[in-house]
Backbone and ligand atoms as CSV (ligand in chain L), in Angstrom:
chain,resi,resn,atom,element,x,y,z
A,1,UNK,N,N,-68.638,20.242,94.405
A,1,UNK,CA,C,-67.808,19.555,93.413
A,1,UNK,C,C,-68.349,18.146,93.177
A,2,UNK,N,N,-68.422,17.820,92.259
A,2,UNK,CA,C,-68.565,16.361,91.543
A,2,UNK,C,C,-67.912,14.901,92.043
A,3,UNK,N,N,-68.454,13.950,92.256
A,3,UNK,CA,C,-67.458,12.850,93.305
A,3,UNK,C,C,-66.456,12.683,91.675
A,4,UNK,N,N,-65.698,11.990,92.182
A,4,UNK,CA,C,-64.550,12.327,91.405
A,4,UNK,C,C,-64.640,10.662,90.781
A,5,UNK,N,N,-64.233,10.311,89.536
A,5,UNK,CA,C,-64.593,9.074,88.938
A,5,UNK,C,C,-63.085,7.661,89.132
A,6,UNK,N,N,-63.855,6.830,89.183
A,6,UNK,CA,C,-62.442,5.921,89.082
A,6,UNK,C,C,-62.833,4.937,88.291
A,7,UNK,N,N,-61.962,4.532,87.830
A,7,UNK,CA,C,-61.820,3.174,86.286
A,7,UNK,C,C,-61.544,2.502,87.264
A,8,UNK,N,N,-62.649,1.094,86.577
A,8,UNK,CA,C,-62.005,-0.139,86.554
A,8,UNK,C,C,-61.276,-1.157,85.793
A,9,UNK,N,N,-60.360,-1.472,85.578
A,9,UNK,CA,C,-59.441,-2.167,84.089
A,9,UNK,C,C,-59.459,-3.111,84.316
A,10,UNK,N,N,-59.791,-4.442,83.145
A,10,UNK,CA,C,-59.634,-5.914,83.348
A,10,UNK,C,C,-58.839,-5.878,82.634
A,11,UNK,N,N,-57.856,-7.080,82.675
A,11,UNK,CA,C,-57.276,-7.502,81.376
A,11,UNK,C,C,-57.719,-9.019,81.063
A,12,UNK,N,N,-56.547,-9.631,79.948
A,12,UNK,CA,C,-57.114,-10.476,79.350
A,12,UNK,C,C,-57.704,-11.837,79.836
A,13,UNK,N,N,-58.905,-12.438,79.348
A,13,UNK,CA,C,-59.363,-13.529,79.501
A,13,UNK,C,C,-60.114,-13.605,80.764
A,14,UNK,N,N,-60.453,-12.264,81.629
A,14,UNK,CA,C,-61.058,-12.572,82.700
A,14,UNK,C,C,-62.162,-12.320,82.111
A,15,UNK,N,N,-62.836,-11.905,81.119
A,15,UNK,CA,C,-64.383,-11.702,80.396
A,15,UNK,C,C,-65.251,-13.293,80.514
A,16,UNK,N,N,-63.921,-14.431,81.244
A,16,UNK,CA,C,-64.186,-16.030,80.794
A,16,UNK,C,C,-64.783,-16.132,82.755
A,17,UNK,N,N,-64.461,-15.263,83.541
A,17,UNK,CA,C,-64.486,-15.009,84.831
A,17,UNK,C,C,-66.176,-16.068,85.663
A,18,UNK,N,N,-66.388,-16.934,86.428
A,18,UNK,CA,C,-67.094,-17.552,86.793
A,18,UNK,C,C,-68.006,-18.927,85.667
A,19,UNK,N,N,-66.752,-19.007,84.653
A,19,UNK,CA,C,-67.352,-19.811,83.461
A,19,UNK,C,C,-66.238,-21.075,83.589
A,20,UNK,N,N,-64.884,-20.668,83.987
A,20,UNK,CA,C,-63.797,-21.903,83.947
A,20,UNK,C,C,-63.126,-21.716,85.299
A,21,UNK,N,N,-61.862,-22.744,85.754
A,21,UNK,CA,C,-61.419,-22.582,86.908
A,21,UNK,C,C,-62.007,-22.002,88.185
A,22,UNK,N,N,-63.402,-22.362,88.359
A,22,UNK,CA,C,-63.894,-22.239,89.664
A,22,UNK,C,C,-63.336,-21.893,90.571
A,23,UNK,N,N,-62.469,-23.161,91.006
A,23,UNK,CA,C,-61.630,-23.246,92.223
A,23,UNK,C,C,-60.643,-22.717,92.570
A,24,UNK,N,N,-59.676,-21.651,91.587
A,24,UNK,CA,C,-58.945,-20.695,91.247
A,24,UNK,C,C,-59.710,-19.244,91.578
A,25,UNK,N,N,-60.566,-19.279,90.761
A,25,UNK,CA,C,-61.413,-17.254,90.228
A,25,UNK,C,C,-62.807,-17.543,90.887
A,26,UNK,N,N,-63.306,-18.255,91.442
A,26,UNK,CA,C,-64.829,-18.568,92.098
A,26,UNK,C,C,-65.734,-18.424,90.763
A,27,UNK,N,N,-67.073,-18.197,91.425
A,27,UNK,CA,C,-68.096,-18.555,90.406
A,27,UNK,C,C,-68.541,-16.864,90.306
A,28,UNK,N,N,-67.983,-16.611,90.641
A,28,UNK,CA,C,-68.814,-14.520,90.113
A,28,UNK,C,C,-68.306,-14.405,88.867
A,29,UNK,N,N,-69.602,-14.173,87.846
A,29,UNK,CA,C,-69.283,-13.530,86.881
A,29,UNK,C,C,-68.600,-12.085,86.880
A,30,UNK,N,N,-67.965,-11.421,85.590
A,30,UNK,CA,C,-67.365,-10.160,85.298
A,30,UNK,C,C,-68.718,-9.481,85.079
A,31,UNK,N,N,-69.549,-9.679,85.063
A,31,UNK,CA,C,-70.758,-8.635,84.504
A,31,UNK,C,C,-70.893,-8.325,86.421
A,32,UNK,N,N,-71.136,-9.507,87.297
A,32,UNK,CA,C,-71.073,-9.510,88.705
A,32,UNK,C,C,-70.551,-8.851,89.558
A,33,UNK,N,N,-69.195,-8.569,88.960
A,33,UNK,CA,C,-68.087,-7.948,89.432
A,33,UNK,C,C,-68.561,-6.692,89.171
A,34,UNK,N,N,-68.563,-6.298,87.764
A,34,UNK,CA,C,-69.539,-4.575,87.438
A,34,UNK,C,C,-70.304,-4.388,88.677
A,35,UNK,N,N,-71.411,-4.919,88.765
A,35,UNK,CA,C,-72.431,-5.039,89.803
A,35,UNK,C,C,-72.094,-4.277,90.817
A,36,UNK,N,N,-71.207,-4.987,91.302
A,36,UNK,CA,C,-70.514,-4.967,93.050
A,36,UNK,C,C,-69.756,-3.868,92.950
A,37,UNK,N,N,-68.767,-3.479,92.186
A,37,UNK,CA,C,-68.204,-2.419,91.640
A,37,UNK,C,C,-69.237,-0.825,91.641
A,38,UNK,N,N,-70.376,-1.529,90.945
A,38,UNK,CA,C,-70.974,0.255,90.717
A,38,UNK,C,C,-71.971,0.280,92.396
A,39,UNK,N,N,-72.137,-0.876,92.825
A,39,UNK,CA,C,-72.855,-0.622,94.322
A,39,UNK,C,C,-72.024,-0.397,95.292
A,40,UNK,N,N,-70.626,0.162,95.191
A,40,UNK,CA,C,-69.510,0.071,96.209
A,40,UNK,C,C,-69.172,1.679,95.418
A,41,UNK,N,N,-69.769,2.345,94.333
A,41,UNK,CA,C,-69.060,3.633,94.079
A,41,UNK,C,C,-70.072,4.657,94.723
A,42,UNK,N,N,-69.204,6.007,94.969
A,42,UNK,CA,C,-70.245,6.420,95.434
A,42,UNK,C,C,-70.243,8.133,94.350
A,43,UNK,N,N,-69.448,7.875,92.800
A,43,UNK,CA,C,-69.466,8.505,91.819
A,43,UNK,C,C,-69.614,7.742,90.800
A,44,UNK,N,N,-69.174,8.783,89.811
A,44,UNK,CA,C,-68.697,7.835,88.298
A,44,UNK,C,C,-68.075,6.323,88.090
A,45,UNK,N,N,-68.349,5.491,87.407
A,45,UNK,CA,C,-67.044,4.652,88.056
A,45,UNK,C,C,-67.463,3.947,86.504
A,46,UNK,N,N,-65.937,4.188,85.989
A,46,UNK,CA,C,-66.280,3.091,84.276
A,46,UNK,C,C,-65.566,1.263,84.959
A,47,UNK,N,N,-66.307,0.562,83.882
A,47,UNK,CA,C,-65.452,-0.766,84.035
A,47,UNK,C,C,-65.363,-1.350,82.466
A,48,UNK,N,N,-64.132,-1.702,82.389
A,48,UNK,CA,C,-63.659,-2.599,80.933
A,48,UNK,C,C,-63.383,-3.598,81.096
A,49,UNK,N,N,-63.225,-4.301,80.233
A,49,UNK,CA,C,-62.308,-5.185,80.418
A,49,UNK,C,C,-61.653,-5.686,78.701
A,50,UNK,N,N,-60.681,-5.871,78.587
A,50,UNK,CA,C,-60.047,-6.277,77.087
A,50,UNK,C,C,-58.972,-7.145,77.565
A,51,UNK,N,N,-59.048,-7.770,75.802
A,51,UNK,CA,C,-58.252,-9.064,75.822
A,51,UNK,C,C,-57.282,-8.199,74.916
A,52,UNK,N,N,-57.163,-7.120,74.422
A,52,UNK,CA,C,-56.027,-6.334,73.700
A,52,UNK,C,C,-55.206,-5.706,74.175
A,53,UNK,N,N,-54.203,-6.050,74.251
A,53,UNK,CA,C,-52.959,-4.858,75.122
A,53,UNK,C,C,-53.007,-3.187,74.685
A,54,UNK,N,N,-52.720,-3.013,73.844
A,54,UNK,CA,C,-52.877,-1.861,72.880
A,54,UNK,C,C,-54.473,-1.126,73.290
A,55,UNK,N,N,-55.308,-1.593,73.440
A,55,UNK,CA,C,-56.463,-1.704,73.847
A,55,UNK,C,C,-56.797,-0.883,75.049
A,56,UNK,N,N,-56.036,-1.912,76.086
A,56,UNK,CA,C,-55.716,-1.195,77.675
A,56,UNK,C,C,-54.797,-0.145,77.765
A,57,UNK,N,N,-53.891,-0.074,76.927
A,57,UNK,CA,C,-53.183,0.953,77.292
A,57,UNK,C,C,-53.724,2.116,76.801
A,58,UNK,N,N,-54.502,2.213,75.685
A,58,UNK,CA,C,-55.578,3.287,75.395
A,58,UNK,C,C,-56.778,3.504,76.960
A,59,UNK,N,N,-57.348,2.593,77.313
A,59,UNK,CA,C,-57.980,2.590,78.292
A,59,UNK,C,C,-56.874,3.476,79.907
A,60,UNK,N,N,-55.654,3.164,79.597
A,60,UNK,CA,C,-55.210,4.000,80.617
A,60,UNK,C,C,-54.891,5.396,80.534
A,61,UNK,N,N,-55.075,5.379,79.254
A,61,UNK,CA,C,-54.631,7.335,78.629
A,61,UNK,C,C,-55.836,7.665,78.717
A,62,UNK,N,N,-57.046,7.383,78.600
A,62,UNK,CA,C,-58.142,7.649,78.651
A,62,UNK,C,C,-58.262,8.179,79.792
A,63,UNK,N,N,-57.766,7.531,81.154
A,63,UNK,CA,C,-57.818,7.521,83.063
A,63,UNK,C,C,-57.754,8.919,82.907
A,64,UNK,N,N,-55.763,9.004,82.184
A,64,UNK,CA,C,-55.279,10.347,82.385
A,64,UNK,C,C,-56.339,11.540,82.213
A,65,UNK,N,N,-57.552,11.322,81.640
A,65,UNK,CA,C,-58.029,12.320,81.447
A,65,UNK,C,C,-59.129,12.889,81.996
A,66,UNK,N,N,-60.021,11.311,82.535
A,66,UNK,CA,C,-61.101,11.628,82.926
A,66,UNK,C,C,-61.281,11.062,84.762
A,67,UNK,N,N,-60.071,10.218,85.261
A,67,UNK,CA,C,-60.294,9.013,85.996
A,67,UNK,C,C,-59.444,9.968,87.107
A,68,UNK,N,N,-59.578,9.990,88.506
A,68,UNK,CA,C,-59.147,10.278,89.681
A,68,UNK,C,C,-58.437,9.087,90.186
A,69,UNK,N,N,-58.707,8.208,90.043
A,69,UNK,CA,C,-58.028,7.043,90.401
A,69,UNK,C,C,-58.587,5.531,89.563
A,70,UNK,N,N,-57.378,4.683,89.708
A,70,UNK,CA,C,-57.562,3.518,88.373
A,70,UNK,C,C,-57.005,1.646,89.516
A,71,UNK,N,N,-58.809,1.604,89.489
A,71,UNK,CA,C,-58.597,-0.274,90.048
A,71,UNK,C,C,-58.122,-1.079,88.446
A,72,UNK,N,N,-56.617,-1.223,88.672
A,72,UNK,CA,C,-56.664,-2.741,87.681
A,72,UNK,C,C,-56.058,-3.838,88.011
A,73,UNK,N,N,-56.706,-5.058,87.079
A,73,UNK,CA,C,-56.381,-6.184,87.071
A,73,UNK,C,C,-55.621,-6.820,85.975
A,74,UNK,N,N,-54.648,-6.589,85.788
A,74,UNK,CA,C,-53.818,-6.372,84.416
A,74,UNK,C,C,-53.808,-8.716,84.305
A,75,UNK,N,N,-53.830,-8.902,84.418
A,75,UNK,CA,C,-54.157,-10.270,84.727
A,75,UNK,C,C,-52.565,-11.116,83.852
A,76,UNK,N,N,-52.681,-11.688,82.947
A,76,UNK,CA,C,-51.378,-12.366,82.514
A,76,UNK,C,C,-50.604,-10.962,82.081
A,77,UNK,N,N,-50.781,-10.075,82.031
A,77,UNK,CA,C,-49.949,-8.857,81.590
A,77,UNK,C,C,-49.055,-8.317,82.918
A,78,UNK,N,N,-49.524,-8.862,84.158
A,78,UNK,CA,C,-48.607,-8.442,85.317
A,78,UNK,C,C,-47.437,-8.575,85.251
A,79,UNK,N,N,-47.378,-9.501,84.591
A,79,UNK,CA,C,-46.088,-10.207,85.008
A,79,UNK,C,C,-45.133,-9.908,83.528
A,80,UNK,N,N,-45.495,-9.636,82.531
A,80,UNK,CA,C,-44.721,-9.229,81.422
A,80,UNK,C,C,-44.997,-7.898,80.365
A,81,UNK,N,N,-46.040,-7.370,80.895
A,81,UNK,CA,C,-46.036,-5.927,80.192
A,81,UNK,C,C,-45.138,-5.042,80.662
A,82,UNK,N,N,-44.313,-4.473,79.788
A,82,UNK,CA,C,-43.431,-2.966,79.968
A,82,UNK,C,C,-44.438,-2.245,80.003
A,83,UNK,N,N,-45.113,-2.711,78.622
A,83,UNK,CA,C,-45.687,-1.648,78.411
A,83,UNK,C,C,-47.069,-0.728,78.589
A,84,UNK,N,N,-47.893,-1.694,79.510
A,84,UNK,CA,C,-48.995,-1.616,80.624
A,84,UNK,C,C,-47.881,-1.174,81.624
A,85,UNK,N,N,-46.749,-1.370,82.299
A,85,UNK,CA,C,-46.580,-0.613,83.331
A,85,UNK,C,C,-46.367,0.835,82.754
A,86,UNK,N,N,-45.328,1.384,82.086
A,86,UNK,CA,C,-45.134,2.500,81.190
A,86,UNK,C,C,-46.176,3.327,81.175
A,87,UNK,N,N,-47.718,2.634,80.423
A,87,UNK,CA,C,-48.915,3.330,80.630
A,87,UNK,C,C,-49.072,3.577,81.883
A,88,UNK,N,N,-49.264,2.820,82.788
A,88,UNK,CA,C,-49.570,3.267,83.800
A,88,UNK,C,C,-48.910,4.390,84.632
A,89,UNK,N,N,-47.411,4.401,84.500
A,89,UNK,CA,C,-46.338,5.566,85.068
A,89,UNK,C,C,-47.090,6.503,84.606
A,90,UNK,N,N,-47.748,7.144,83.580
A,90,UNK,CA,C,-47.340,8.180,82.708
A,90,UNK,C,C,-49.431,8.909,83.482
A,91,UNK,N,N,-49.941,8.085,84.672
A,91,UNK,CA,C,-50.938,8.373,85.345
A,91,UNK,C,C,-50.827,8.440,86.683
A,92,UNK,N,N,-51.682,10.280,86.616
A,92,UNK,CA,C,-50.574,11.207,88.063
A,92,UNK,C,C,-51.298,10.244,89.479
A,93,UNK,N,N,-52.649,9.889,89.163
A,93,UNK,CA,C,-53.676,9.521,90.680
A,93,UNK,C,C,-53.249,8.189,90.945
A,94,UNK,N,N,-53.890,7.787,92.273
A,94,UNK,CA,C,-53.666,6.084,92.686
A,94,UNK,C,C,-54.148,5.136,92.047
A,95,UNK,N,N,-53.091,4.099,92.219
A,95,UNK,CA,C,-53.516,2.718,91.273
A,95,UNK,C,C,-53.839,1.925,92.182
A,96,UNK,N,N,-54.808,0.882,92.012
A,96,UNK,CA,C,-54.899,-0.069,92.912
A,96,UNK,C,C,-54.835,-1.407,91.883
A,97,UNK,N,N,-53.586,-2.284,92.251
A,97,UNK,CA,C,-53.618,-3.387,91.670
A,97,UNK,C,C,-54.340,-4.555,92.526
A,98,UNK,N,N,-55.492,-5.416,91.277
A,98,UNK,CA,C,-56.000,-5.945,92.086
A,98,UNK,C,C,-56.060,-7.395,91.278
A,99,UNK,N,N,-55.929,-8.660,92.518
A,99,UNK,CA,C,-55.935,-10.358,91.755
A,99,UNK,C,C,-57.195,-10.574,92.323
A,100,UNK,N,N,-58.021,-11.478,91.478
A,100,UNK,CA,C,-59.273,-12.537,92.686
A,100,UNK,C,C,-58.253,-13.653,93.846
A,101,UNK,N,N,-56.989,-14.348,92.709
A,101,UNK,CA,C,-56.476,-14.809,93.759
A,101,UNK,C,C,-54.819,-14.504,93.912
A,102,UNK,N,N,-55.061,-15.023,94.884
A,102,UNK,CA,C,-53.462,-14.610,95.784
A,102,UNK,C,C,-52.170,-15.168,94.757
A,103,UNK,N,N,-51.718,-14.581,94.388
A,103,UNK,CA,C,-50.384,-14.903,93.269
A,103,UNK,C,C,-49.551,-15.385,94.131
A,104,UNK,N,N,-49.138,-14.894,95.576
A,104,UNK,CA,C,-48.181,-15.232,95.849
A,104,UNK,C,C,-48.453,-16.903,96.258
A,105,UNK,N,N,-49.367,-17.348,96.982
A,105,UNK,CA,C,-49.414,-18.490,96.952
A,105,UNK,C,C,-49.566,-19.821,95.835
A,106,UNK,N,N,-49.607,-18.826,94.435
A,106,UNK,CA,C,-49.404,-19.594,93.329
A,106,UNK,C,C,-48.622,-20.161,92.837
A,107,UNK,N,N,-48.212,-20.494,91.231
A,107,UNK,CA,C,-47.123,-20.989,90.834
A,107,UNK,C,C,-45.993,-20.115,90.614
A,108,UNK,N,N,-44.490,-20.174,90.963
A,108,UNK,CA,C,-43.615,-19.076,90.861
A,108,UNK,C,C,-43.624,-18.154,89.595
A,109,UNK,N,N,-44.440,-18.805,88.472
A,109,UNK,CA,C,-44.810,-17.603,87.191
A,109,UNK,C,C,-45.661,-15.936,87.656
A,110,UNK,N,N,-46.529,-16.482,88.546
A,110,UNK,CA,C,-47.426,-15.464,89.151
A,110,UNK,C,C,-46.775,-14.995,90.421
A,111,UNK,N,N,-45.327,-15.057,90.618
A,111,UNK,CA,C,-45.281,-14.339,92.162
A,111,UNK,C,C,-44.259,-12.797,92.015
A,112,UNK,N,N,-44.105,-12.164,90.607
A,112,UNK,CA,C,-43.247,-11.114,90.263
A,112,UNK,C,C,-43.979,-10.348,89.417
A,113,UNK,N,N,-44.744,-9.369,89.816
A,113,UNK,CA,C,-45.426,-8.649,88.817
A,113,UNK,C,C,-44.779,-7.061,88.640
A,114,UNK,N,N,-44.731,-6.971,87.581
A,114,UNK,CA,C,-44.028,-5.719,87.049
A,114,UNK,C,C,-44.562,-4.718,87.564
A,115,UNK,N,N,-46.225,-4.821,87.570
A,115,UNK,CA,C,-46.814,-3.701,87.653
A,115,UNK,C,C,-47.027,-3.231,89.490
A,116,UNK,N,N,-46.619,-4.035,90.207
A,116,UNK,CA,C,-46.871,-3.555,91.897
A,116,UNK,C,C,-45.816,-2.491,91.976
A,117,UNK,N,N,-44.491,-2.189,91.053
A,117,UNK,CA,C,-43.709,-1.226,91.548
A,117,UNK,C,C,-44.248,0.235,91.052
A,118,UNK,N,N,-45.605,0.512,90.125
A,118,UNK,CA,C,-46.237,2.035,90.059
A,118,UNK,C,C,-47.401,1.637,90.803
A,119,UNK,N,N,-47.736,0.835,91.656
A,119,UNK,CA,C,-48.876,0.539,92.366
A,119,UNK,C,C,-48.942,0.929,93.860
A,120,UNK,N,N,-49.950,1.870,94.166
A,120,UNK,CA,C,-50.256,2.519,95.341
A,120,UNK,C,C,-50.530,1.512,96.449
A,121,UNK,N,N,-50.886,0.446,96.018
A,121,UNK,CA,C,-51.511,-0.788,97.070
A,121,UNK,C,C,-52.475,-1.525,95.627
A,122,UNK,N,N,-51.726,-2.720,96.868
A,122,UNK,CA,C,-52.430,-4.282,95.980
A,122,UNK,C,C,-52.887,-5.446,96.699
A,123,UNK,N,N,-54.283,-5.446,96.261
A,123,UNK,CA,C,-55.344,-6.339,96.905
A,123,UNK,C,C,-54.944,-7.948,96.350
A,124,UNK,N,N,-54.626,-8.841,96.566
A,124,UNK,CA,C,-54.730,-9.951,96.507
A,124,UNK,C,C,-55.590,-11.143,97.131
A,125,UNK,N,N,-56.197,-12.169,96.247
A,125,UNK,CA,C,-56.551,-13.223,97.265
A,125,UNK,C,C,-57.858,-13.290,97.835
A,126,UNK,N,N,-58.852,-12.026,97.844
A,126,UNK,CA,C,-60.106,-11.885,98.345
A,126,UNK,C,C,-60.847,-12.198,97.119
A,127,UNK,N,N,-60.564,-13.110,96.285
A,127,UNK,CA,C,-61.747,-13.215,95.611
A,127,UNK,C,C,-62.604,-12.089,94.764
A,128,UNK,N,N,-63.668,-12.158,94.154
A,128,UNK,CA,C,-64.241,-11.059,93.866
A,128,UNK,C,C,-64.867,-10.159,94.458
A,129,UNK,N,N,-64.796,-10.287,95.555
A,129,UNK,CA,C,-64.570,-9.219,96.888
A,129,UNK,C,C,-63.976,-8.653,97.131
A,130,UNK,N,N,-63.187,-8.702,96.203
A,130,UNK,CA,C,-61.995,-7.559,96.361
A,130,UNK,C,C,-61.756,-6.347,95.514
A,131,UNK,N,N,-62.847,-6.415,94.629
A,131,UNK,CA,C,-63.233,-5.196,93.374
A,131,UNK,C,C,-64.067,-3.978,94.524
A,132,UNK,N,N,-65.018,-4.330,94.918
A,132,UNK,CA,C,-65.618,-3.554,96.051
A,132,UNK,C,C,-64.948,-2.717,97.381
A,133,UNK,N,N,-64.381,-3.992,97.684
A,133,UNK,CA,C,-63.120,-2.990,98.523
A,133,UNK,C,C,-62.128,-2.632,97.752
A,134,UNK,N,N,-61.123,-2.404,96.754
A,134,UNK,CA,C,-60.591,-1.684,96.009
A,134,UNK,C,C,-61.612,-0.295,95.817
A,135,UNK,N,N,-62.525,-0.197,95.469
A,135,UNK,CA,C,-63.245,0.789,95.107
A,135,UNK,C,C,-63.309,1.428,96.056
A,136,UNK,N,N,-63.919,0.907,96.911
A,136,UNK,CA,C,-64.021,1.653,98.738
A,136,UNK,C,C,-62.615,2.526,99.172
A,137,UNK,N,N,-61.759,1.631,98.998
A,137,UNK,CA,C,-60.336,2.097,99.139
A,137,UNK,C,C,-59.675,3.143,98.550
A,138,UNK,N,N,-60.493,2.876,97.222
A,138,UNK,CA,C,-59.648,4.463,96.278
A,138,UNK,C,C,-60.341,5.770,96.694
A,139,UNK,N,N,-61.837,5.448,97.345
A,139,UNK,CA,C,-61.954,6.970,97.871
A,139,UNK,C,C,-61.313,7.844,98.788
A,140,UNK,N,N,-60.394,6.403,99.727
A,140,UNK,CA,C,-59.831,7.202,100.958
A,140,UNK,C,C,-58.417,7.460,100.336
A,141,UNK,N,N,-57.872,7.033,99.133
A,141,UNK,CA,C,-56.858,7.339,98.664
A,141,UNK,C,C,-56.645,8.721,97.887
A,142,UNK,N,N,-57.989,9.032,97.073
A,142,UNK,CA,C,-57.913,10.108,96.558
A,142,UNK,C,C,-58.278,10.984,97.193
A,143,UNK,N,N,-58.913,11.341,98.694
A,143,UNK,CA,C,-59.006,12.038,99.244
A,143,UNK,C,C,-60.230,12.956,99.040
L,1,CA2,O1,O,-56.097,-13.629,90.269
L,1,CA2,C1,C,-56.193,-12.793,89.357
L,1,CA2,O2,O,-57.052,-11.930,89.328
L,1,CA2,C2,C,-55.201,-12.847,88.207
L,1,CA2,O3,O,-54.892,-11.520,87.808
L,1,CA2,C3,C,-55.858,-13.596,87.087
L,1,CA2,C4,C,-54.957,-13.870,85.898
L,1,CA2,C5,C,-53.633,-14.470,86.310
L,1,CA2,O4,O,-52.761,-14.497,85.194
L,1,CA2,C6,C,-53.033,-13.664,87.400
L,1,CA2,O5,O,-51.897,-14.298,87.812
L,1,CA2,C7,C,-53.934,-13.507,88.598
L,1,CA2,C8,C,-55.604,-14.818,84.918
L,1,CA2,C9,C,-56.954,-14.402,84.480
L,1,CA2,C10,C,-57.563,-15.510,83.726
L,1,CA2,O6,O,-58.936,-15.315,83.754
L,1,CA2,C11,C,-59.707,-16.410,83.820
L,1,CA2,C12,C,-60.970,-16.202,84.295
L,1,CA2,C13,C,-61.801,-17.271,84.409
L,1,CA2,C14,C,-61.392,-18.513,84.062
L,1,CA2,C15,C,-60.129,-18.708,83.564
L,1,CA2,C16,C,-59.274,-17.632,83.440
């Protein structure tokens, strides 16, 4: 059988990822992150990223079809998409929600995210080191 594929989902404005707020998101670019991402898969593994809501939530019906399991980073949408979580309910495999940094030690805007309650496990806080182990992680999740 075929290793089984997993998405990676960005959301918005992290495409800006190792260009602003250093000291927040570090200096790894999103192309970087790909990188580390496809050297940590040991199948298929897509990566996006969009600044369109409508966009991503196409990107998650897409999962439904082709994806065994789905790393995202829904980024300012955590905390106020219905309708990124909704998409996401309506996908049967594991989610792994993932931040570069730790929300909870942030400002109280970033410490309630909608989307951890359809989320299998959520990486926070490791930086962009934490796309790689997410990936690592969804193999032992999907079994
Ligand atoms: O820590 C994360 O990964 C976040 O998901 C990033 C979001 C933020 O709204 C979340 O609370 C935590 C913001 C992404 C903004 O992306 C930027 C990337 C580089 C420079 C500036 C913003």
């Amino acid at each position: 059988m075929s290793a089984p594929a997993i998405h990676v989902l960005n959301g918005p404005n992290l495409n800006l990822l190792g260009q602003r707020e250093p000291h927040i998101y570090g200096a790894t670019t999103l192309a970087e992150v790909e990188h580390m991402c496809r050297a940590a898969a040991r199948g298929p593994l897509e990566f996006h990223q969009t600044n369109h809501e409508g966009a991503m939530i196409e990107r998650i019906h897409a999962a439904r079809e082709t994806a065994a399991g789905i790393v995202i980073n829904p980024a300012g949408w955590t905390f106020r998409s219905v309708a990124i979580l909704d998409a996401l309910k309506t996908f049967d495999g594991p989610i792994i929600e993932l931040h570069i940094s730790n929300i909870h030690a942030r400002d109280p805007i970033y410490h309630d995210s909608l989307i951890s309650a359809v989320a299998t496990a959520v990486i926070a806080g490791l930086g962009a080191a934490g796309y790689p182990v997410a990936v690592q992680a969804m193999y032992g999740l999907i079994g």
